[in-house]
Residue frames as qw, qx, qy, qz and C-alpha x, y, z in Angstrom:
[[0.588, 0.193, 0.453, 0.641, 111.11, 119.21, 97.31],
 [0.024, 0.690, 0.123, -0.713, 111.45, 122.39, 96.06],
 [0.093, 0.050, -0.663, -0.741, 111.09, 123.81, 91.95],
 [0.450, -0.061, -0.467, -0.759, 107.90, 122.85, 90.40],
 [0.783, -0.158, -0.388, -0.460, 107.05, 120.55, 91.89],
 [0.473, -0.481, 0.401, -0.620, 106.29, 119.81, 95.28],
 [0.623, -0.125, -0.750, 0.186, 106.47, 116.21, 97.30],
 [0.298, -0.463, 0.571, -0.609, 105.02, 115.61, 100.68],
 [0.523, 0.149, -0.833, -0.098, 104.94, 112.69, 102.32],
 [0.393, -0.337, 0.652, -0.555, 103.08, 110.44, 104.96],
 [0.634, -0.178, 0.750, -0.055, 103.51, 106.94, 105.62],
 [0.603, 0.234, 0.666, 0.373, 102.80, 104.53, 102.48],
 [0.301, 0.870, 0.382, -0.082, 101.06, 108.14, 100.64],
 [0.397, 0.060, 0.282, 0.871, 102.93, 110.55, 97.93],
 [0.211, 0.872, 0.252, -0.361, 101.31, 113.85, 97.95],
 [0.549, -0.016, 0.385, 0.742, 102.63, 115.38, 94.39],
 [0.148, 0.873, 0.354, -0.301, 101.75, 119.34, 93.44],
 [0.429, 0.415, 0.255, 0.761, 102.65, 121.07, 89.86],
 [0.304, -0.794, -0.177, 0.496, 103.98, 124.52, 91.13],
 [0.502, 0.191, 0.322, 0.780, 104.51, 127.05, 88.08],
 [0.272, 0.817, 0.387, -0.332, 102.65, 129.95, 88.24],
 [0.353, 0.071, 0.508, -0.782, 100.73, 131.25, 87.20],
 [0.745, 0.138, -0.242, -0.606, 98.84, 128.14, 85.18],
 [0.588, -0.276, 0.754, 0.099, 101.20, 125.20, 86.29],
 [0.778, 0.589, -0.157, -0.153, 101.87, 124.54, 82.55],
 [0.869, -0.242, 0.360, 0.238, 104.79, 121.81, 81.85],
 [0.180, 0.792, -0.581, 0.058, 107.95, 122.58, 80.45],
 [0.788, 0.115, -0.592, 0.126, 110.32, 119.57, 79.25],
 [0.046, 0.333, -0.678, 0.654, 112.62, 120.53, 83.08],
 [0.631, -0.157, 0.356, -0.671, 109.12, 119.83, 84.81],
 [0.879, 0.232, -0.284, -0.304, 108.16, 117.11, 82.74],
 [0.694, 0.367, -0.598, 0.161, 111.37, 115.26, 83.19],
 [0.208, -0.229, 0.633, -0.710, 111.40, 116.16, 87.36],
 [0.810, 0.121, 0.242, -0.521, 107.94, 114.53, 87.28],
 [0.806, 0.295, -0.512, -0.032, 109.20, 111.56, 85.35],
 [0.419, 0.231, -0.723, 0.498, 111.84, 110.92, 88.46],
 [0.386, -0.224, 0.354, -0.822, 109.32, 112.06, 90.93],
 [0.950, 0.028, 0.064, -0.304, 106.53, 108.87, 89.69],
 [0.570, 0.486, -0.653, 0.114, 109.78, 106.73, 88.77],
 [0.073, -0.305, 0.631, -0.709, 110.40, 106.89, 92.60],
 [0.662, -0.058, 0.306, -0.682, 107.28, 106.33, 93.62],
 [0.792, 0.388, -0.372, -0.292, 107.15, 103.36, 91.38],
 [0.697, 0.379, -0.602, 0.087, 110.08, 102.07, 92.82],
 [0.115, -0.377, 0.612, -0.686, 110.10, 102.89, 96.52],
 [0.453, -0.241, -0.857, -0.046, 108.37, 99.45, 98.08],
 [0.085, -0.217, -0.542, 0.807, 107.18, 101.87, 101.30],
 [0.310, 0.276, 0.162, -0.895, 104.96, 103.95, 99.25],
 [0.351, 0.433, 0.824, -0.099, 101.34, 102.55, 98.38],
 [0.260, 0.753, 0.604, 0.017, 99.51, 105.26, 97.05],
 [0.221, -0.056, 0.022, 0.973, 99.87, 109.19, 95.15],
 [0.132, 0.872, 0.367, -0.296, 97.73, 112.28, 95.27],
 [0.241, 0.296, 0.291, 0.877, 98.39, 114.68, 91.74],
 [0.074, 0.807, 0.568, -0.140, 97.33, 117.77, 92.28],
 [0.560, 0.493, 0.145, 0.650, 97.96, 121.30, 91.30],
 [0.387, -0.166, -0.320, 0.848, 99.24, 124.62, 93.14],
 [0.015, -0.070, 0.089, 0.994, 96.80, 127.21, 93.98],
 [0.407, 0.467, 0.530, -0.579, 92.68, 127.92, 93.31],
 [0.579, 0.600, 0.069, -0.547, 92.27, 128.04, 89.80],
 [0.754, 0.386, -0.484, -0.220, 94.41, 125.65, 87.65],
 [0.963, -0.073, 0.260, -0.009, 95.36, 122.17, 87.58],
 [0.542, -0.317, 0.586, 0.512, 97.07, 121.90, 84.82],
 [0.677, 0.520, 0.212, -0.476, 96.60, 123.18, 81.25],
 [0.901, 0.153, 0.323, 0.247, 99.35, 120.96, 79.97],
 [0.481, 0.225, 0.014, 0.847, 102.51, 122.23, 77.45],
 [0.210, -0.669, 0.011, 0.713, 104.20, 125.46, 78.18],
 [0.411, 0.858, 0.293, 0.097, 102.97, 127.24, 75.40],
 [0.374, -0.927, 0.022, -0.019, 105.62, 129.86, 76.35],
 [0.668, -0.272, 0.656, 0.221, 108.32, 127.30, 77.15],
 [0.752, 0.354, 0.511, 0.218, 107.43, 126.25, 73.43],
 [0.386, 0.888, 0.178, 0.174, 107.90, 129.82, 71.71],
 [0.168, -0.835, 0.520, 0.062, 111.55, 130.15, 73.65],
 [0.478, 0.556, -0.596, -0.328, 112.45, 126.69, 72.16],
 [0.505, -0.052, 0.796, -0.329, 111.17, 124.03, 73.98],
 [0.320, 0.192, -0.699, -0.609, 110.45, 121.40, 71.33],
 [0.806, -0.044, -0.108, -0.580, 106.99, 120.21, 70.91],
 [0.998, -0.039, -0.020, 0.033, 108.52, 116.33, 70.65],
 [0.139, 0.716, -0.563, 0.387, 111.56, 117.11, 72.80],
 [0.396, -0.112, -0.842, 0.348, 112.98, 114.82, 75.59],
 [0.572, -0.569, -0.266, -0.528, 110.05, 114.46, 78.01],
 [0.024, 0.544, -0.781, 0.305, 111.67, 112.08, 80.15],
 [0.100, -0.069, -0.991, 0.049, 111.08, 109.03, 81.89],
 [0.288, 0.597, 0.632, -0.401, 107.27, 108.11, 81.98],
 [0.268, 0.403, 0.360, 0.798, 107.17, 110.57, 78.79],
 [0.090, -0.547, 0.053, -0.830, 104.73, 113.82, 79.42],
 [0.419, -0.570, 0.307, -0.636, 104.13, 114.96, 82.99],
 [0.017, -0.572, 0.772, -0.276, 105.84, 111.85, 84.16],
 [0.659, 0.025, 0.491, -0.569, 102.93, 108.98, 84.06],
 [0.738, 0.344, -0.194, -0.547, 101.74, 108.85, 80.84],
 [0.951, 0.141, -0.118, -0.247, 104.19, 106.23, 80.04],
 [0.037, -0.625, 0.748, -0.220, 105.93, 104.95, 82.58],
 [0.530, 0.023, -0.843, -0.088, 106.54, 100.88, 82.58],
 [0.579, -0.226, -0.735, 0.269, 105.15, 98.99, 85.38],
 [0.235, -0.320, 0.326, -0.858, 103.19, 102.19, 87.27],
 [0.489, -0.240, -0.776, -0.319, 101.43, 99.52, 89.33],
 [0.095, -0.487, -0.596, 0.631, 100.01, 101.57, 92.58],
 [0.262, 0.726, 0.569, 0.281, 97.09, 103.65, 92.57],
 [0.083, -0.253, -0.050, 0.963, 97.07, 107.59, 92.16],
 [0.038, 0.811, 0.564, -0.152, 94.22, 110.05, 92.63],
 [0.267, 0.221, 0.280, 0.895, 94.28, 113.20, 90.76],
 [0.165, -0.704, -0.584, 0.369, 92.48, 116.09, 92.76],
 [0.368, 0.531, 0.539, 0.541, 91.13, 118.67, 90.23],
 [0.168, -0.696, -0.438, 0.544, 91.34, 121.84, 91.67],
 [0.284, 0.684, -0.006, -0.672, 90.38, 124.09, 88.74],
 [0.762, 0.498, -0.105, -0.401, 91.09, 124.18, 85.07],
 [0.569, -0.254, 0.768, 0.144, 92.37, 121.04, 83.47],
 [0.693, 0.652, -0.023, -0.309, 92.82, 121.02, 79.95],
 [0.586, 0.603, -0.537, -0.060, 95.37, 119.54, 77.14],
 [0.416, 0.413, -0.778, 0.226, 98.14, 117.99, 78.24],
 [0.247, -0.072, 0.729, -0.634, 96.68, 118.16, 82.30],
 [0.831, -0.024, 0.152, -0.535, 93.50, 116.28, 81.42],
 [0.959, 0.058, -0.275, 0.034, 95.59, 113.21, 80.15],
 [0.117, 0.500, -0.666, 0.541, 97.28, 113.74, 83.13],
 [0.598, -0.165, 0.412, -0.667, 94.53, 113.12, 84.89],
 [0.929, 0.212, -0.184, -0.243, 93.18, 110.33, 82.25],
 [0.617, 0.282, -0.724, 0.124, 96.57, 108.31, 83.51],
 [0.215, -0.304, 0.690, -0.621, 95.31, 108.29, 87.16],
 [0.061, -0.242, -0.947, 0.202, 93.00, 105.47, 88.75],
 [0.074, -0.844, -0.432, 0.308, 90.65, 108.24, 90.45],
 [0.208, 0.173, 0.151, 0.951, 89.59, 111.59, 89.66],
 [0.128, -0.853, -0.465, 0.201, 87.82, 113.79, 92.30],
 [0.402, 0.382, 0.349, 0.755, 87.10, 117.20, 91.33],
 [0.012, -0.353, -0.501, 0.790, 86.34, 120.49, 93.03],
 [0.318, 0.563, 0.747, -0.153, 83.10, 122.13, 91.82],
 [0.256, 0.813, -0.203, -0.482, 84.68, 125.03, 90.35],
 [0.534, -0.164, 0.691, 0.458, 86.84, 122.39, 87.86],
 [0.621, 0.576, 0.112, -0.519, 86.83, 122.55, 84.51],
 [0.675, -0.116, 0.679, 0.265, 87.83, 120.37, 81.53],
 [0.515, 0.787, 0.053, -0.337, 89.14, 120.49, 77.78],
 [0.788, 0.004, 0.401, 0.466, 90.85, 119.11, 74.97],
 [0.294, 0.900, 0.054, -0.318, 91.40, 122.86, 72.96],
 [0.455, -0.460, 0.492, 0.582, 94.23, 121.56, 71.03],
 [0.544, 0.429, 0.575, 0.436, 92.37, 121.01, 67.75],
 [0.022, -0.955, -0.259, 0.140, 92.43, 125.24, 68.11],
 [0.381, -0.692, 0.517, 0.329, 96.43, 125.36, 67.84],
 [0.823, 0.464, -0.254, -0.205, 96.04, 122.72, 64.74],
 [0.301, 0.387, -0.872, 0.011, 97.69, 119.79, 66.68],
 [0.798, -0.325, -0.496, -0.106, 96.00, 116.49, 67.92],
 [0.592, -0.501, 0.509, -0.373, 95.67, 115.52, 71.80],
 [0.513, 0.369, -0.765, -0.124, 97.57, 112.41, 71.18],
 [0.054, 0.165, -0.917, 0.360, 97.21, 110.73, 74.39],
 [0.481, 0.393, 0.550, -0.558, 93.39, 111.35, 75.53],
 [0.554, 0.468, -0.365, -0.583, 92.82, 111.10, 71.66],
 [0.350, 0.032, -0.921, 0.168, 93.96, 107.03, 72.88],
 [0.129, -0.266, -0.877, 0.379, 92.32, 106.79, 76.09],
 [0.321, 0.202, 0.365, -0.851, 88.94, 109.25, 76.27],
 [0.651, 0.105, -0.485, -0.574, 87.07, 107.30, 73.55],
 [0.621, -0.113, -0.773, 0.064, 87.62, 103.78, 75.52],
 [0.056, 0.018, -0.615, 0.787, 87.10, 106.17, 79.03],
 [0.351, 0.306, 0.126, -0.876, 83.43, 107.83, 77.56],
 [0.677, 0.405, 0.577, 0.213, 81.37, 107.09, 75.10],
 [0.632, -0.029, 0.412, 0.656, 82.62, 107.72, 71.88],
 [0.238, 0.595, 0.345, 0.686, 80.87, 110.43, 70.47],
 [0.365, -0.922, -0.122, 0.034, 81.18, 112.28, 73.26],
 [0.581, -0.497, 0.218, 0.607, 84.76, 112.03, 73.47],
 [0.369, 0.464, 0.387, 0.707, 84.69, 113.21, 68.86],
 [0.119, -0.922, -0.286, -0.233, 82.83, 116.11, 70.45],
 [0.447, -0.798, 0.149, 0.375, 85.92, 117.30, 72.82],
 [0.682, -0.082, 0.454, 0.568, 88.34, 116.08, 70.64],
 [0.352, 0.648, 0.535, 0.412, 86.63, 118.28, 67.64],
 [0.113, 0.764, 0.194, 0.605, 85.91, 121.18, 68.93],
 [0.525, 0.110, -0.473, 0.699, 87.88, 121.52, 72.04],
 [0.333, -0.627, -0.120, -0.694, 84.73, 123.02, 74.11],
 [0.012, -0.315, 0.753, -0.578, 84.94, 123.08, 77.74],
 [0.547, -0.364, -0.741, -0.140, 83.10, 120.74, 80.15],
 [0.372, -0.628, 0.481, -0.486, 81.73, 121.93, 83.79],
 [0.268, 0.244, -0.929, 0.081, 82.30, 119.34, 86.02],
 [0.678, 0.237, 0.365, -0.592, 78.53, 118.75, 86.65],
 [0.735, 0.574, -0.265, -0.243, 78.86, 117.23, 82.68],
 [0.480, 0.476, -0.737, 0.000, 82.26, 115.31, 83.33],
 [0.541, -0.077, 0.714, -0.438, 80.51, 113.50, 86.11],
 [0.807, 0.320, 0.218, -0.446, 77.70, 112.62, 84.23],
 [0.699, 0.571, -0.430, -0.005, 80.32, 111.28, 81.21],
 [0.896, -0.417, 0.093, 0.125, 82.18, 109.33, 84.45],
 [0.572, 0.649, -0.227, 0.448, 84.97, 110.64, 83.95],
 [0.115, -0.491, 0.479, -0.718, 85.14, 112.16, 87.63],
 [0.393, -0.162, -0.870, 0.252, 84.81, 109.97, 90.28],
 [0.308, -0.642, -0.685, 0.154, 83.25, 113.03, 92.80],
 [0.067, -0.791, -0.163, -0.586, 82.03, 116.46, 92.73],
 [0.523, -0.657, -0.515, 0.173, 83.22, 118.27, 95.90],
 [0.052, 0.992, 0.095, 0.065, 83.62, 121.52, 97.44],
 [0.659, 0.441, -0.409, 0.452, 87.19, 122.96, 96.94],
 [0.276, -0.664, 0.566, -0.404, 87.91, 123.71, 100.58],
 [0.838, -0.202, 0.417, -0.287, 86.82, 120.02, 101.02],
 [0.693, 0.530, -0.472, -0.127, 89.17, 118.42, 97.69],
 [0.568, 0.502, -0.642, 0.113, 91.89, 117.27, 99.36],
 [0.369, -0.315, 0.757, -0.438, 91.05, 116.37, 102.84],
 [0.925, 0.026, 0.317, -0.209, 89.02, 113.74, 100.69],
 [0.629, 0.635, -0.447, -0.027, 91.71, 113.03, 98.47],
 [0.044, 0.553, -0.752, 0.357, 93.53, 112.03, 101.59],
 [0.699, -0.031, 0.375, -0.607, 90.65, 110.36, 102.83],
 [0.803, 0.509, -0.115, -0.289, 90.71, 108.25, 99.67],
 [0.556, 0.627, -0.537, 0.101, 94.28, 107.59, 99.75],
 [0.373, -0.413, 0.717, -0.419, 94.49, 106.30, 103.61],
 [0.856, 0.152, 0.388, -0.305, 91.75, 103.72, 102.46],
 [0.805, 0.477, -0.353, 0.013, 94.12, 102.65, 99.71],
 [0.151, 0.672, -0.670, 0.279, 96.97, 102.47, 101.66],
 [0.634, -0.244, 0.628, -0.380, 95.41, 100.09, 104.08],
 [0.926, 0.320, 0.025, -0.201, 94.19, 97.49, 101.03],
 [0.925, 0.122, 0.350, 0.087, 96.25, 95.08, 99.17],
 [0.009, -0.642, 0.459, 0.615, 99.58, 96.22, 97.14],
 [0.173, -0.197, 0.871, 0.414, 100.06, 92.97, 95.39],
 [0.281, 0.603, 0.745, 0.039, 96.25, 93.20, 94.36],
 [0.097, 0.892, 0.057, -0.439, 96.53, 96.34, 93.23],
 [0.259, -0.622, 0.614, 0.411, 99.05, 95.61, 91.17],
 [0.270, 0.077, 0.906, 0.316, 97.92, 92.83, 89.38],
 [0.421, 0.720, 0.551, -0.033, 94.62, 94.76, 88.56],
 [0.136, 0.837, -0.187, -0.496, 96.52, 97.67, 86.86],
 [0.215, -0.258, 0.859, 0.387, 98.53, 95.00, 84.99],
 [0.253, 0.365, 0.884, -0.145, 95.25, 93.33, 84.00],
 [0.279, 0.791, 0.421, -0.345, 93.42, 96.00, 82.97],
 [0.095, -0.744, 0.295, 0.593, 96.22, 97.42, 81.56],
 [0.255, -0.106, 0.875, 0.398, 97.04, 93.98, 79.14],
 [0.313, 0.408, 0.858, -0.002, 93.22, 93.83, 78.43],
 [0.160, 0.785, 0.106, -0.589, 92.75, 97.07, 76.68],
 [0.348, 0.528, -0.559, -0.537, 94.62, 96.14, 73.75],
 [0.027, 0.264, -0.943, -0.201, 93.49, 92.19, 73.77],
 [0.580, -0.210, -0.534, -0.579, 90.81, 89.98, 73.37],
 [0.492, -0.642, 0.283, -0.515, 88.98, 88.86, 76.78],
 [0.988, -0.147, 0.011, 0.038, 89.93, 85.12, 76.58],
 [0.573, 0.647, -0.246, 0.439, 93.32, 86.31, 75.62],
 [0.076, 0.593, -0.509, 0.619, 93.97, 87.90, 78.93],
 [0.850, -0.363, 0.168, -0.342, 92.20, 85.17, 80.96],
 [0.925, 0.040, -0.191, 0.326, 94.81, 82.59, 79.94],
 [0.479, 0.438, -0.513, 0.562, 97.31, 84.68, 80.82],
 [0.451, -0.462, 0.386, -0.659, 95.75, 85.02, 84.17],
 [0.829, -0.325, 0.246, -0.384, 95.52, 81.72, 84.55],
 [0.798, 0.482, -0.107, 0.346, 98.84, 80.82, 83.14],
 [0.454, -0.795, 0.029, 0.401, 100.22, 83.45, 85.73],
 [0.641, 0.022, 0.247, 0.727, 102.10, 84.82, 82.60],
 [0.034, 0.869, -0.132, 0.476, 101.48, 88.70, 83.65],
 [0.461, 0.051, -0.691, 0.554, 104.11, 88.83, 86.58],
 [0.257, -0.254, 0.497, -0.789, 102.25, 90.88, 89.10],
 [0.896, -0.152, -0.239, -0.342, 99.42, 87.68, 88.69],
 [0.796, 0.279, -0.512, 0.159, 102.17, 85.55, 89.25],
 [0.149, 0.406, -0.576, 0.694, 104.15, 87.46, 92.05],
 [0.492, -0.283, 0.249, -0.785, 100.58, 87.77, 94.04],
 [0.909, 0.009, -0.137, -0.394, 99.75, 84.04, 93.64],
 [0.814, 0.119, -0.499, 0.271, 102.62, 82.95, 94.94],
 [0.087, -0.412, 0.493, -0.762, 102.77, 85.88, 98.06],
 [0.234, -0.221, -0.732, 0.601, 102.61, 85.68, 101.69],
 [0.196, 0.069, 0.031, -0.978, 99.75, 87.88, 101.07],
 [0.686, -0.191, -0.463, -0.528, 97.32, 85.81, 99.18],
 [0.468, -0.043, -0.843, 0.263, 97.86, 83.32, 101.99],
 [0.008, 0.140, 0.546, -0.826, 97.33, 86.07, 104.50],
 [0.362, -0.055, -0.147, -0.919, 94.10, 87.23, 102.87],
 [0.711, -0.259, -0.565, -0.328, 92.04, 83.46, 103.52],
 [0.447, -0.171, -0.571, 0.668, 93.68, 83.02, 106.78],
 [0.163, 0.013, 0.221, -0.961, 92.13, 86.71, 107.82],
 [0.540, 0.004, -0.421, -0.729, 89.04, 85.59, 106.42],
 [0.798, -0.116, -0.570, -0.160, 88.93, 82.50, 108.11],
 [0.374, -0.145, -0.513, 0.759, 89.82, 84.06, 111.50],
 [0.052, -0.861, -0.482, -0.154, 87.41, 86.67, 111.02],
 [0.366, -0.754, 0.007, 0.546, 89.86, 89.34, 111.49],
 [0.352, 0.912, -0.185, -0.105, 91.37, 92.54, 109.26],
 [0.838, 0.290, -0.010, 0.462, 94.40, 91.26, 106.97],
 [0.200, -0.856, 0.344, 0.330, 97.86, 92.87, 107.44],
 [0.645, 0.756, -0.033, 0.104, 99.20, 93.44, 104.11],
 [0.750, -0.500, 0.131, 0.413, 102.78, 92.76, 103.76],
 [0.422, 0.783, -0.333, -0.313, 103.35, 93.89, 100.25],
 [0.197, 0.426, -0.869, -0.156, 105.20, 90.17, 99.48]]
């Protein structure tokens, strides 16, 4: 794919790379190309697993087009599907994706990142929420980085919008692994082969799961798990998969995953 934003593919794996220089900042056109880009992915039954990452040695992503915004790109304009940079909130994103940090990663691009699974980071990364500097709230990671961190770590970004190395956003688990940037993405791939090989319809149901239990109480989302009344519980408890997975087990041999 050509424009911003880059697609390569191999076998069940989506490799996806924000191309803008020179900061990959998002603009609604990007945004909304990245909305159809994870849509896809979402919907294509071939592909298991995505790699986000970002064009170049020094940014990820520092989120809105500042730029974009001052030629009339409206702050709470059409984002498109999935709303910003095409994740955040899209229905039923229920495969995993690794987000491989290959420099700075602020605003908007850090709750990019904060909607991925995994988040390995190169050693030059860096991280920030600097919107309270512009005098507007990080709406999304202002949701998820308190329930990611602990909480008065996250009032500290959120406040005063100081950067983190990524020696510090380890330590706050945020980043899954510290590693050199010539070495980012051959583990990113690394990472993503070992998904690809695992379980869809278990994957699935834990993103559901995790996803329902964030906003409920814990007995709450056990009945529905044991009610089968999230569908990807339901779908997986009734697949040629779970079947396959005791059967492997009880053969002593490596499941083949059918994805049904």
């Amino acid at each position: 794919m050509t424009g911003p934003i880059k697609t390569r593919r191999e076998g069940g794996i989506l490799e996806v790379t924000i191309d803008r220089p020179k900061a990959n900042a998002i603009d609604l056109v990007t945004s909304r190309i990245m909305g159809e880009v994870f849509r896809d992915f979402r919907d294509d039954e071939t592909l298991r697993v995505a790699i986000i990452t970002g064009a170049g040695e020094k940014f990820f992503c520092p989120g809105w087009d500042l730029k974009a915004a001052a030629a009339g790109d409206a702050v709470d304009g059409d984002y498109g599907v999935g709303g910003f940079g095409g994740m955040q909130e899209l229905r039923d994103l229920n495969k995993p994706i690794i987000a491989a940090i290959n420099g700075i990663c602020c605003g908007g691009g850090f709750e990019i990142a904060l909607s991925t699974d995994m988040i390995l980071a190169a050693e030059h990364a860096t991280f920030a929420l600097p919107e309270i500097r512009s005098g507007t709230v990080a709406d999304a990671a202002s949701i998820k980085l308190p329930k990611r961190i602990p909480y008065h770590i996250a009032m500290d970004m959120l406040f005063t919008g100081r950067w983190l190395d990524v020696t510090e956003a380890h330590r706050w688990g945020f980043v899954n692994e510290i590693l050199p940037a010539d070495k980012l993405m051959d583990r990113a791939w690394e990472l993503a082969r070992l998904l690809e090989s695992g379980p869809p319809l278990v994957y699935a149901a834990i993103k559901e799961v995790v996803r329902a239990a964030e906003g409920e109480a814990f007995q709450t989302t056990m009945n529905k798990i044991t009610r089968r009344q999230l569908k990807t519980v339901d779908i997986l408890y009734s697949s040629e998969d779970q079947l396959e997975g005791a059967l492997a087990f009880t053969e002593k041999r490596d499941p083949v995953w059918k994805g049904r």
